[in-house]
C-alpha positions as CSV (number, residue, x, y, z in Angstrom):
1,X,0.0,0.0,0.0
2,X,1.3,3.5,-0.9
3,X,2.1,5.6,2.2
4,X,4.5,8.2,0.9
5,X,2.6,11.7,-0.2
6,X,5.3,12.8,-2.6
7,X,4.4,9.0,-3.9
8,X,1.3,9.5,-4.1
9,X,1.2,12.8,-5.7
10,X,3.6,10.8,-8.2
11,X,0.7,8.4,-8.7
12,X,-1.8,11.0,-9.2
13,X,-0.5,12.8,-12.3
14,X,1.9,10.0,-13.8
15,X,-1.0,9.2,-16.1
16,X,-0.6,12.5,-17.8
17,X,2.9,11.5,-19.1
18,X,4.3,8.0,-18.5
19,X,4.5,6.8,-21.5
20,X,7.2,9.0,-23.1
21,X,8.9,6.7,-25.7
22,X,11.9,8.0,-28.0
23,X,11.1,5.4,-30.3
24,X,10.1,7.0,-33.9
25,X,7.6,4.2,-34.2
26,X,6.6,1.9,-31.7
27,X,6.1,-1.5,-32.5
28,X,3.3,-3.4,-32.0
29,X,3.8,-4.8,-28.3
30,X,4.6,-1.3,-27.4
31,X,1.3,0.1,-29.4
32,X,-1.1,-2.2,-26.9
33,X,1.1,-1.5,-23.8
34,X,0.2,2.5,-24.9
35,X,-3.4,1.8,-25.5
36,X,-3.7,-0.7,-22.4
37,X,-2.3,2.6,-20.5
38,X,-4.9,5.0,-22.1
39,X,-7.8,3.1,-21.2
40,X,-6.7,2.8,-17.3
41,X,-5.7,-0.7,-17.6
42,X,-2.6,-0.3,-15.9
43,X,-1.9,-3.4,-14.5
44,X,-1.9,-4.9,-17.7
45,X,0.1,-2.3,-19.4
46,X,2.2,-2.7,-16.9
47,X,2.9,-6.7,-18.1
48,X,3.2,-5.4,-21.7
49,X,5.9,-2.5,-21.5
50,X,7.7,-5.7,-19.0
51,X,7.0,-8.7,-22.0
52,X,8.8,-5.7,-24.1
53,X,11.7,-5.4,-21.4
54,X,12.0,-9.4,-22.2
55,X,12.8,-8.8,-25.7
56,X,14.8,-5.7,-26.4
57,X,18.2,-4.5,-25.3
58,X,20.2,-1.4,-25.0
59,X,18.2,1.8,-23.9
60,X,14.7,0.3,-25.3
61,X,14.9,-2.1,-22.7
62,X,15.7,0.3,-19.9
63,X,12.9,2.4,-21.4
64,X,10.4,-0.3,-21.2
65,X,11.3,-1.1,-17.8
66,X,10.8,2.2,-16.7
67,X,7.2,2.6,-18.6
68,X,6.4,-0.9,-16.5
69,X,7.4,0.7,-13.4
70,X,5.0,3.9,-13.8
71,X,1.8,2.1,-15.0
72,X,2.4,-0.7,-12.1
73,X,2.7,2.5,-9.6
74,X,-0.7,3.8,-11.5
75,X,-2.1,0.6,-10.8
76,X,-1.1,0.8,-6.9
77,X,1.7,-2.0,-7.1
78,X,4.4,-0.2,-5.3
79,X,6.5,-3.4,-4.8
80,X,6.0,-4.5,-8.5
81,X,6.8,-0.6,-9.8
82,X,10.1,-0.7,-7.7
83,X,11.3,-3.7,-9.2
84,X,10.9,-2.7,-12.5
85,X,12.3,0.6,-11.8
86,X,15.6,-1.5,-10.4
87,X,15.6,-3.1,-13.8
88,X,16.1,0.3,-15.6
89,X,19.8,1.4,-16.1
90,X,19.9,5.2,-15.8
91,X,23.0,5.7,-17.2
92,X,21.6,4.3,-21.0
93,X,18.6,6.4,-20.8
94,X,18.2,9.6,-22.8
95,X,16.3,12.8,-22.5
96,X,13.5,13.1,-20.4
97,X,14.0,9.6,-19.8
98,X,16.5,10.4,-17.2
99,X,13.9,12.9,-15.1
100,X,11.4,9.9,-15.4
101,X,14.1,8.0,-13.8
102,X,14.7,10.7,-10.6
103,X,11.1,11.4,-10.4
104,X,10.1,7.5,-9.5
105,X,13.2,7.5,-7.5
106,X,12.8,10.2,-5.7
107,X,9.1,8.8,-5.0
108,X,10.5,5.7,-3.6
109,X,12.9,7.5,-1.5
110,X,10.6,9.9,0.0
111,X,8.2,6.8,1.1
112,X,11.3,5.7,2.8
113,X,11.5,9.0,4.3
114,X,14.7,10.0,2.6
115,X,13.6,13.7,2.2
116,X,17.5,14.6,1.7
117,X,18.3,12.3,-1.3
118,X,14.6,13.9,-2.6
119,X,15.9,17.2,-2.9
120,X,18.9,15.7,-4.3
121,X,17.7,14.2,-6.7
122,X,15.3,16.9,-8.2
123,X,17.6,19.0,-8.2
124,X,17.8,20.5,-11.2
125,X,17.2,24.3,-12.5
126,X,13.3,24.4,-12.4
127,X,13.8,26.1,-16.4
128,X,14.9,22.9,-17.3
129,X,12.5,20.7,-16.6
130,X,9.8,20.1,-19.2
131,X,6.4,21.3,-18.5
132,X,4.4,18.2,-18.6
133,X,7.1,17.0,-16.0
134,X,6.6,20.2,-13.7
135,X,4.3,19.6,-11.7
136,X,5.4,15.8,-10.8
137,X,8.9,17.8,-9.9
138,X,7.5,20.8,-7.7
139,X,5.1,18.5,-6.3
140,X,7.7,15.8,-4.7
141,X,9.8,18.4,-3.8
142,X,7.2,20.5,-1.7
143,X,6.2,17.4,-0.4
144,X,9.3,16.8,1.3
145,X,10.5,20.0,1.9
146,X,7.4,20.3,4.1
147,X,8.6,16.5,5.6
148,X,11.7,18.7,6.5
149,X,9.9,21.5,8.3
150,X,10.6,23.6,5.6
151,X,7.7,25.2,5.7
152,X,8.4,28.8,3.2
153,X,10.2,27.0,1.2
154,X,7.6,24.1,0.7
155,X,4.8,26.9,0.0
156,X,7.5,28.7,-3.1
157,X,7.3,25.4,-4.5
158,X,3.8,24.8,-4.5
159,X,3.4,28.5,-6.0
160,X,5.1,26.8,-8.7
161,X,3.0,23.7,-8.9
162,X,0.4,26.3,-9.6
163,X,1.1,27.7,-12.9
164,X,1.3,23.4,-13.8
165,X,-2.1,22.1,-12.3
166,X,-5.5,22.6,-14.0
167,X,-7.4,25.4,-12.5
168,X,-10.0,23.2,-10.9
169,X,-7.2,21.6,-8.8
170,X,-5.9,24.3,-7.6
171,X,-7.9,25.2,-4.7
172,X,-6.3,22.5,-2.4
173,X,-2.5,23.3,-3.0
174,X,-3.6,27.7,-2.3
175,X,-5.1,26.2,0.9
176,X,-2.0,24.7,1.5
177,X,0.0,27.2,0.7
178,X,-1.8,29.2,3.6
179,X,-1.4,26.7,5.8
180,X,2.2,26.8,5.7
181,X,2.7,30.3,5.7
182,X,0.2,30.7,8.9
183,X,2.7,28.4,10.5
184,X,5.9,30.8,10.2
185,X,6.2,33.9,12.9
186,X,6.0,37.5,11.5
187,X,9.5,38.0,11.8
188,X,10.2,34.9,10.2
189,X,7.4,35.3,7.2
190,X,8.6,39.0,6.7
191,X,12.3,38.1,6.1
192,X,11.8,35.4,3.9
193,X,9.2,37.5,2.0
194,X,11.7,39.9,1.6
195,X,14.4,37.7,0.0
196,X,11.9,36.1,-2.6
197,X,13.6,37.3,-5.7
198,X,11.1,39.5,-8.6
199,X,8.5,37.8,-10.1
200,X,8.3,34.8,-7.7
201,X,4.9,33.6,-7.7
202,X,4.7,33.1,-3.7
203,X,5.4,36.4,-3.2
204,X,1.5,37.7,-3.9
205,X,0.5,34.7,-1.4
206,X,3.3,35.9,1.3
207,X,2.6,39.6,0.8
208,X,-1.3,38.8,1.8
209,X,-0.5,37.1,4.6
210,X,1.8,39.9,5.8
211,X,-1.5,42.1,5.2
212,X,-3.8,40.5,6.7
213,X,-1.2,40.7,10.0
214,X,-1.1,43.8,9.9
215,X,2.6,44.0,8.3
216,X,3.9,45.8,5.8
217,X,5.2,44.3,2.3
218,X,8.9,44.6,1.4
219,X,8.3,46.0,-1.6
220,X,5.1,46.3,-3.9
221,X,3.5,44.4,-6.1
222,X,4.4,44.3,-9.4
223,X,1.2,46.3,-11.0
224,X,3.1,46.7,-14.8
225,X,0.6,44.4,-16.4
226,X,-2.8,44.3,-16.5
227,X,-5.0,41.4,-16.2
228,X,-5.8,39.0,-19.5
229,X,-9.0,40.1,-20.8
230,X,-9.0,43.6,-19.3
231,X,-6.2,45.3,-21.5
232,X,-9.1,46.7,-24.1
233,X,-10.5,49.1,-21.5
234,X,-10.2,52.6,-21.0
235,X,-6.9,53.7,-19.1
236,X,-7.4,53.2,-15.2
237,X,-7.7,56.4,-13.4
238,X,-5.2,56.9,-10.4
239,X,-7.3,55.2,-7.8
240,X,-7.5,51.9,-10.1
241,X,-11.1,53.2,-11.8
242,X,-11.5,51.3,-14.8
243,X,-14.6,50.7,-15.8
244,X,-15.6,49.0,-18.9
245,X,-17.3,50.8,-21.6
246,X,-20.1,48.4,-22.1
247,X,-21.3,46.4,-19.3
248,X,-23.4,43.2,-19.5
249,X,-25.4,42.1,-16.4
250,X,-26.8,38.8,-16.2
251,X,-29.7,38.1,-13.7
252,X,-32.7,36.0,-13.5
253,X,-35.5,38.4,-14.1
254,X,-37.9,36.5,-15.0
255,X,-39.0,33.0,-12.7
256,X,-38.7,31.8,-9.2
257,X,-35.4,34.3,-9.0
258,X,-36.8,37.4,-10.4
259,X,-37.2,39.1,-6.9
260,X,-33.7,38.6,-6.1
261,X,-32.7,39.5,-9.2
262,X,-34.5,42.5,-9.0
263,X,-32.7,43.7,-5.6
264,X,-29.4,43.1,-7.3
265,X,-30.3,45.0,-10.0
266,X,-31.2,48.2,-7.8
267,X,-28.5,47.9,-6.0
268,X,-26.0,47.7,-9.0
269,X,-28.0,50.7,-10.1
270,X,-28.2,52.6,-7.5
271,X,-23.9,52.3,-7.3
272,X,-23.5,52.7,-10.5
273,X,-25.6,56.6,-10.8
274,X,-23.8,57.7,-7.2
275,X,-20.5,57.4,-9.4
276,X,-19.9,61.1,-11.0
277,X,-16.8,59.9,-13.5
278,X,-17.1,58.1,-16.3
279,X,-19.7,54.9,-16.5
280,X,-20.5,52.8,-19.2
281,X,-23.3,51.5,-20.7
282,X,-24.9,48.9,-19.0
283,X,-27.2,46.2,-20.5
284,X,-29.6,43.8,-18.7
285,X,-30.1,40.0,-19.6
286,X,-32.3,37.9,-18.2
287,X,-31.1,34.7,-17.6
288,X,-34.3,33.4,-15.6
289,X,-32.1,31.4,-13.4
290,X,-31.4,28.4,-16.1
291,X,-28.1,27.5,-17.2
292,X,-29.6,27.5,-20.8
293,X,-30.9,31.0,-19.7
294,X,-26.9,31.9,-19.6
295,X,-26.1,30.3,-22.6
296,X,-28.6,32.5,-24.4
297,X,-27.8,35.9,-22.3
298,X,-23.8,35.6,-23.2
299,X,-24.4,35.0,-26.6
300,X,-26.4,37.8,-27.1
301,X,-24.3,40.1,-24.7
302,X,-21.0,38.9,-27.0
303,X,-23.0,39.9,-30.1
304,X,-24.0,43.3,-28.3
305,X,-20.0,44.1,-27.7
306,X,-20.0,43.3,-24.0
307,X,-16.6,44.6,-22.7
308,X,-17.1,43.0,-19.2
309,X,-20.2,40.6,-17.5
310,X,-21.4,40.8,-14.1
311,X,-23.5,37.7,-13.0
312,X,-25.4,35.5,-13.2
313,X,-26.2,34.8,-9.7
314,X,-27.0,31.0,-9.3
315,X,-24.4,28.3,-8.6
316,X,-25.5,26.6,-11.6
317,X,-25.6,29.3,-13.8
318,X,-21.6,30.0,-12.8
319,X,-19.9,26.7,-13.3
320,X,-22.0,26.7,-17.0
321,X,-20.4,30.7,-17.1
322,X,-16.8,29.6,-16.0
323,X,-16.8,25.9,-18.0
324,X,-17.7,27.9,-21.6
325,X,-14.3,27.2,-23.2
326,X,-14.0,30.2,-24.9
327,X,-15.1,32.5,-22.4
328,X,-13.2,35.7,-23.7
329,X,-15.1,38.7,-21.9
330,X,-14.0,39.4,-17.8
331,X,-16.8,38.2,-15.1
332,X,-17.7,39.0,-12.3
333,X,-20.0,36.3,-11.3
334,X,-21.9,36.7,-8.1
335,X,-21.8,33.1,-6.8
336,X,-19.3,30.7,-6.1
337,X,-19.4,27.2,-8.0
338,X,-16.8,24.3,-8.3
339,X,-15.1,25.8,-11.5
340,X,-12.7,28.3,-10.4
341,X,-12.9,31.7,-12.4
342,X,-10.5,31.9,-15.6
343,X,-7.4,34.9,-15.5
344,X,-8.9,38.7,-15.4
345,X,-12.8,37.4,-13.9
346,X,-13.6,36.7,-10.5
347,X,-16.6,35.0,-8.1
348,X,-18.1,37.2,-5.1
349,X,-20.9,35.6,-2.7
350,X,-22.5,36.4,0.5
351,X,-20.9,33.1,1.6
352,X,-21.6,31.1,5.7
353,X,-17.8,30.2,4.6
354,X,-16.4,34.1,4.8
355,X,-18.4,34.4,8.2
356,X,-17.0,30.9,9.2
357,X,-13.2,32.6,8.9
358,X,-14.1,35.6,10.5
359,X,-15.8,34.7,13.4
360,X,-12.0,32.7,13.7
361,X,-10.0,35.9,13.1
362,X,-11.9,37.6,15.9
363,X,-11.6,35.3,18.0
364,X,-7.9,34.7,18.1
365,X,-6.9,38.2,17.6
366,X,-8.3,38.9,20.8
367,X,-6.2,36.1,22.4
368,X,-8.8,33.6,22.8
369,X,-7.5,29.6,21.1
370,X,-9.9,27.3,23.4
371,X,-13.3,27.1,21.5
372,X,-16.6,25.4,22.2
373,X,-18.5,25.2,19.1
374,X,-22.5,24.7,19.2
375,X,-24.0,24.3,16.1
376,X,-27.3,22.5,14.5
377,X,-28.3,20.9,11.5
378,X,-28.2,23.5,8.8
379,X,-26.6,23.8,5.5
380,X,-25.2,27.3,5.9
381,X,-24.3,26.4,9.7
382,X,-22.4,23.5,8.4
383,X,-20.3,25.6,5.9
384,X,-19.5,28.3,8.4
385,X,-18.3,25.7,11.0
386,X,-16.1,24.0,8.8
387,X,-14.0,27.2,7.6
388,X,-14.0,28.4,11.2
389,X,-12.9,25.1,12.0
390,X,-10.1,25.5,9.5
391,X,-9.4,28.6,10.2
392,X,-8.7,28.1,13.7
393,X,-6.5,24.9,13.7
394,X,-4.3,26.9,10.7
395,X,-3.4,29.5,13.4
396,X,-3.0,27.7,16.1
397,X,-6.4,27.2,17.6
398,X,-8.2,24.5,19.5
399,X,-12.0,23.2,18.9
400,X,-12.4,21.3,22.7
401,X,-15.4,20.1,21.0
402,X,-18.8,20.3,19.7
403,X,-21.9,20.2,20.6
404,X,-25.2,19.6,17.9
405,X,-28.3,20.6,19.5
406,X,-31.7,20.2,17.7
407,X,-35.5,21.5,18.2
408,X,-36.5,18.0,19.4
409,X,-34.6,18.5,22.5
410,X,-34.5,22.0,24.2
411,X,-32.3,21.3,27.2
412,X,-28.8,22.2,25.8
413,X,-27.2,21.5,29.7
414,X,-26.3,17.9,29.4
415,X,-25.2,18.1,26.1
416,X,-22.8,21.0,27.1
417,X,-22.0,19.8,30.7
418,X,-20.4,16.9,28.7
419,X,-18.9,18.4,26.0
420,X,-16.6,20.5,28.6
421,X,-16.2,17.5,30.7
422,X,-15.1,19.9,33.9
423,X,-13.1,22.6,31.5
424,X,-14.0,25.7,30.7
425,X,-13.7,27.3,26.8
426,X,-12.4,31.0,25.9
427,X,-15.0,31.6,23.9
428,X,-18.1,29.7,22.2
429,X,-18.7,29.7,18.4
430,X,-22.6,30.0,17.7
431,X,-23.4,28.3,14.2
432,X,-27.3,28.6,15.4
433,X,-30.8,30.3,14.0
434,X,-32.2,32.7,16.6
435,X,-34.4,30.0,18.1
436,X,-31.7,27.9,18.9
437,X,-29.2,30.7,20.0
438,X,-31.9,31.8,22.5
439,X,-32.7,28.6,24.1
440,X,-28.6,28.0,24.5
441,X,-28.4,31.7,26.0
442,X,-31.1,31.3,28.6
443,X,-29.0,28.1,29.7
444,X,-25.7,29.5,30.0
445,X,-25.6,30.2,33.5
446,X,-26.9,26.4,34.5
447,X,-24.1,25.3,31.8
448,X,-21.1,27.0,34.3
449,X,-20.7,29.2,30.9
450,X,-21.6,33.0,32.3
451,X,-19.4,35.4,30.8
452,X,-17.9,33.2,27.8
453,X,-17.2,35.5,25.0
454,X,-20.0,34.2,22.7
455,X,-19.8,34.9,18.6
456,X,-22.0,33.7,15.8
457,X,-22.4,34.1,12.6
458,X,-25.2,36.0,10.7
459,X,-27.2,32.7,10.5
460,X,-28.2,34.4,14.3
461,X,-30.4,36.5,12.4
462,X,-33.0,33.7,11.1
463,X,-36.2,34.1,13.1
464,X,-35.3,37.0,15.1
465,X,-37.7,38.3,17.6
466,X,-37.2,42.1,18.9
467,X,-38.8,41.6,22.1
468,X,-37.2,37.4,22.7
469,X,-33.9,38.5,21.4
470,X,-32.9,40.5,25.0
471,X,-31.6,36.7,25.1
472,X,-28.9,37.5,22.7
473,X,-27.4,40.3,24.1
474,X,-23.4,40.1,24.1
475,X,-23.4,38.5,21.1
476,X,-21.2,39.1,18.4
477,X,-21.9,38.4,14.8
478,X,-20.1,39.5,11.2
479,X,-22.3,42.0,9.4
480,X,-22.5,43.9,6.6
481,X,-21.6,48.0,7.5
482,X,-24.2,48.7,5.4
483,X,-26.8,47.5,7.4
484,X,-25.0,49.3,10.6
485,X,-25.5,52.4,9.3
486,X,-21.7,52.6,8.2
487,X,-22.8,53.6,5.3
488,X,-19.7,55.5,3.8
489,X,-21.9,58.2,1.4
490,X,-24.6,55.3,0.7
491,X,-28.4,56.3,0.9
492,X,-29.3,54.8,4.2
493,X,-31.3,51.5,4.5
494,X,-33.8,52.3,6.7
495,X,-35.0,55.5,4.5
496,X,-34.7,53.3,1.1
497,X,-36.4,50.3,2.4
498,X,-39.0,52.9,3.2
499,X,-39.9,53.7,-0.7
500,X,-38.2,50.7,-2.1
501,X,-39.4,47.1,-1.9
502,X,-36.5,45.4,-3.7
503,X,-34.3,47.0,-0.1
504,X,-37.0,45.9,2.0
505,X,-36.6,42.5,4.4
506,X,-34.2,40.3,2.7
507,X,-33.6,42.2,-0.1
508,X,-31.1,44.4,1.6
509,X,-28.3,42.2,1.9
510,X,-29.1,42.0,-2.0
511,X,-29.3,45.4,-2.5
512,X,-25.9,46.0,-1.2
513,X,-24.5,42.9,-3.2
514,X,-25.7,44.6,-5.9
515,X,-24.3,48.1,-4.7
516,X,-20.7,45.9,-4.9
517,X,-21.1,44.1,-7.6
518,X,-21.0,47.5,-9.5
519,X,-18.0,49.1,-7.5
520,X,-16.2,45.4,-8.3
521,X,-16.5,45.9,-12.1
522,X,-15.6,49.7,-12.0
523,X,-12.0,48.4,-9.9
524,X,-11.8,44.5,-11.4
525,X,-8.5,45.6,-13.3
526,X,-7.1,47.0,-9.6
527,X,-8.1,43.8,-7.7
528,X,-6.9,41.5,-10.1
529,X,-3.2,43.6,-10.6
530,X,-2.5,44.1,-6.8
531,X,-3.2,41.5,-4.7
532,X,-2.9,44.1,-1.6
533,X,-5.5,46.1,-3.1
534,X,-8.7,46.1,-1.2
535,X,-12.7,48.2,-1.7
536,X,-14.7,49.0,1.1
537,X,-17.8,48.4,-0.1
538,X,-21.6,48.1,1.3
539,X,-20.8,44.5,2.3
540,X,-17.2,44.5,3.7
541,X,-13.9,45.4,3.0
542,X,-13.3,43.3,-0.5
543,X,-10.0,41.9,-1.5
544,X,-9.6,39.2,-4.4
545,X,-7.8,35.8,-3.4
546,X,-5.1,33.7,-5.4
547,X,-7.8,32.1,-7.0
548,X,-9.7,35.2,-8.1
549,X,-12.4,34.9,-5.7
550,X,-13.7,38.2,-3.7
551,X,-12.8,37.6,-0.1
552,X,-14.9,40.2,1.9
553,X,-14.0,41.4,5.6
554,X,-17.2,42.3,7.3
555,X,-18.2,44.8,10.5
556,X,-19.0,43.1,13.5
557,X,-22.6,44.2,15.5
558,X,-23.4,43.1,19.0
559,X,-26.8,42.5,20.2
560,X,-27.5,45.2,22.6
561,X,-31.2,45.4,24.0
562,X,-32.2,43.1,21.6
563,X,-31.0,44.8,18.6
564,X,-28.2,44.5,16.5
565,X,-25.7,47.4,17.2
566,X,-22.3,48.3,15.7
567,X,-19.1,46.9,17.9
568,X,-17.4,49.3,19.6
569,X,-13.9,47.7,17.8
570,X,-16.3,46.2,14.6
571,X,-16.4,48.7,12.4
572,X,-14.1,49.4,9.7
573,X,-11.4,51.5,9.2
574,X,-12.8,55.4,8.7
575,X,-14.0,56.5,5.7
576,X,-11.2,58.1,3.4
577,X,-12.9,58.2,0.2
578,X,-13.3,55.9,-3.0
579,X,-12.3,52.9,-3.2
């Protein structure tokens, strides 16, 4: 059984390129070893390319060997791929030949824990390995520089691996890129940072880090370029204002949708006429929540001369947006699906996962690592646990445990008496509806929990009651400034919801979406440059990731007499202006 990560990362992406033959034209025996191969049957490809071995010589025969030895690692033989691979002479093998060579090696030495002789091995410039080798080589050697406790070093060569992976594999290896760098100290982060030469792709990921720590950068981001599929705009301005001339907005308008289609729309709207410089013309499409709907709108909007897109707004409707292979117009879609966004477009959602990371930041900036979690069965409170979970553990936190309570049973006390089995948390983590936050508040005391910093996520807000939620008071929850009256030159919410429905109830948080999804398409060129950059915005303080999705830092309200209220150290930083 395979145990060795750098082995099995070997395993995973072999299948791309094991069959590497400098023979002009392969003879039969090796033609149904290569189809065997294509069609997954790597066991038995693995006996042709080794009945070959039987009855060649000279480097064909090493060759052969070593084709046996990556389809019988393929087909989870590790035993059977090492003894192939110790019939393959290195020293008669040619090319790329000789890389195939290190790379099992190297493989079979890390799973032996020979990180030393890994790095020894791979050792070669990283210009001179071929590309559909690269990311087999900077994935065995992150692998075991991270064995080593090399943990910046590890991180440069997964930024590497990037640039060689197919975009919808990427997410994992950015995630563990963070990982790693959360681990170093600031000191430590900041030094290496600074000796990352130009143009090292690790540098964006270690510069953001430093940021959101409150450190400065070394040096600024290289902004010389602009992002693919923005160069046709107009110049930016000096603030990064760079709007498109001719914006296409995609929203269901029509269906089960249309409502919240509509509140985007206002919102986008009603950002887009408080902006005095230069706008474009803007173009609706409805897309009536269907992915065929947004098959038909960007056709139309390409044949209209769309510049830029903002939408659609379903999860559905994006992966169909972001999987159109020759998407060649920047997006801004305003939901988050499993296709990651293509170079120069981007994904922004009102996502449980954002308030998830939050509620973590807050907690451990304040000093608190100890967390009870109490949570219930929800969809959006089981998105926001898991990325505060994850969160938390990446700098350094402890969940002591965690405690599911449910309407069938309202006495939380046993439960919790037995989760803390005679310990006491730092703080709690509320993933919990109103109801259920209420009951849990009202229990506290009983619990041995008085005076446990208590934070939730906006999930609180589902079924509020102004005169039951006295309960909640203390509580802490991310919000969006908007809707705390740090409103930064925005009409106020109260007073719009007042003679507009589509701001009314739940339409708000839409509104404001909306109200950012303009500003995002006015400065996509300045996100997507400068991965510093940041817009405060109705919703938070926006900032675009590694992958090109939005990440958005909300405000944080307390409940205070039952109503939500700005924290006294929540809001954002003071208003100094656009963006």
């Amino acid at each position: 059984m395979l145990r060795s990560a750098p082995l099995l990362f070997a395993l995973a992406v072999v299948s791309g390129c094991a069959s590497v033959s400098v023979a002009p034209e392969p003879t039969v025996e090796q033609q149904s070893a290569q189809r065997l191969a294509a069609e997954g049957n790597h066991r038995e490809a693995a006996r042709a390319y080794a009945a070959t071995a039987a009855r060649v010589r000279g480097a064909a025969r090493d060759e052969a060997w070593l084709n046996a030895a990556e389809q019988y690692l393929l087909a989870g033989d590790e035993g059977a791929a090492r003894q192939s691979w110790d019939q393959s002479n290195r020293r008669r093998l040619e090319g790329v030949d000789t890389l195939r060579h290190d790379l099992l090696n190297a493989g079979f030495q890390a799973a032996a824990g020979r990180h030393d002789q890994v790095l020894s091995l791979l050792g070669q410039r990283r210009d001179s390995v071929p590309a559909e080798f690269a990311a087999r080589w900077h994935g065995q050697r992150a692998a075991s520089l991270e064995a080593l406790g090399r943990g910046f070093d590890a991180a440069g060569e997964y930024a590497w691996l990037l640039a060689a992976l197919p975009r919808d594999q990427r997410a994992e290896t950015v995630r563990r890129i963070d990982k790693l760098l959360a681990a170093e100290s600031d000191a430590a982060l900041a030094a290496s940072a600074a000796a990352l030469p130009a143009g090292h792709p690790l540098y964006r990921y270690a510069g953001r880090a430093l940021t959101q720590r409150g450190l400065p950068l070394p040096r600024p981001y290289d902004r010389s370029a602009s992002a693919p599929g923005l160069d046709a705009l107009p110049p930016a301005e000096a603030d990064g204002y760079r709007p498109p001339e001719r914006l296409a907005v995609l929203l269901p308008l029509s269906g089960p949708l249309a409502a919240a289609g509509q509140s985007v729309r206002d919102g986008l709207m009603s950002g887009y006429y408080a902006e005095t410089r230069r706008r474009p013309q803007v173009r609706f499409y409805d897309t009536a929540g269907s992915v065929e709907g947004v098959g038909r709108a960007l056709a139309q909007a390409r044949e209209e001369g769309a510049q830029m897109l903002v939408g659609p707004l379903t999860r559905d409707e994006v992966n169909a947006l972001f999987g159109t292979a020759d998407l060649d117009l920047p997006a801004i879609a305003l939901n988050r699906g499993t296709v990651p966004p293509p170079p120069g477009s981007t994904a922004f959602a009102l996502a449980p996962e954002e308030e998830g990371a939050a509620a973590a930041d807050r907690l451990l900036d304040r000093g608190f690592k100890r967390v009870l979690v109490v949570t219930q069965a929800d969809e959006n409170a089981r998105r926001a646990l898991g990325a505060f979970r994850e969160r938390l553990l990446a700098r350094g936190g402890q969940v002591i445990n965690e405690v599911t309570v449910s309407e069938a049973n309202p006495d939380y006390v046993p439960a919790l008496q037995q989760a803390l089995g005679g310990s006491r948390p730092e703080a709690l983590f509320l993933s919990l509806k109103a109801a259920q936050a209420r009951l849990l508040s009202s229990q506290m005391d009983t619990a041995g929990l008085v005076g446990v910093p208590r934070v939730a996520t906006s999930l609180i807000l589902s079924g509020a009651n102004l005169r039951m939620d006295v309960e909640l008071d203390g509580i802490e929850y991310p919000e969006l400034p908007w809707l705390l009256g740090l409103n930064m030159g925005l009409p106020d919410p109260d007073t719009l919801g007042n003679t507009l429905p589509s701001a009314q109830g739940g339409g708000a948080r839409l509104y404001a979406f909306g109200m950012d999804a303009w500003k995002l398409a006015a400065y996509l060129d300045h996100l997507s440059a400068d991965p510093g950059a940041q817009l405060r915005g109705a919703t938070g303080e926006l900032q675009m990731d590694a992958l090109g999705a939005v990440q958005r830092r909300p405000a944080w309200a307390v409940f205070s007499g039952g109503r939500p209220r700005p924290a006294l150290d929540g809001a954002l930083l003071p208003d100094a202006g656009n963006p």
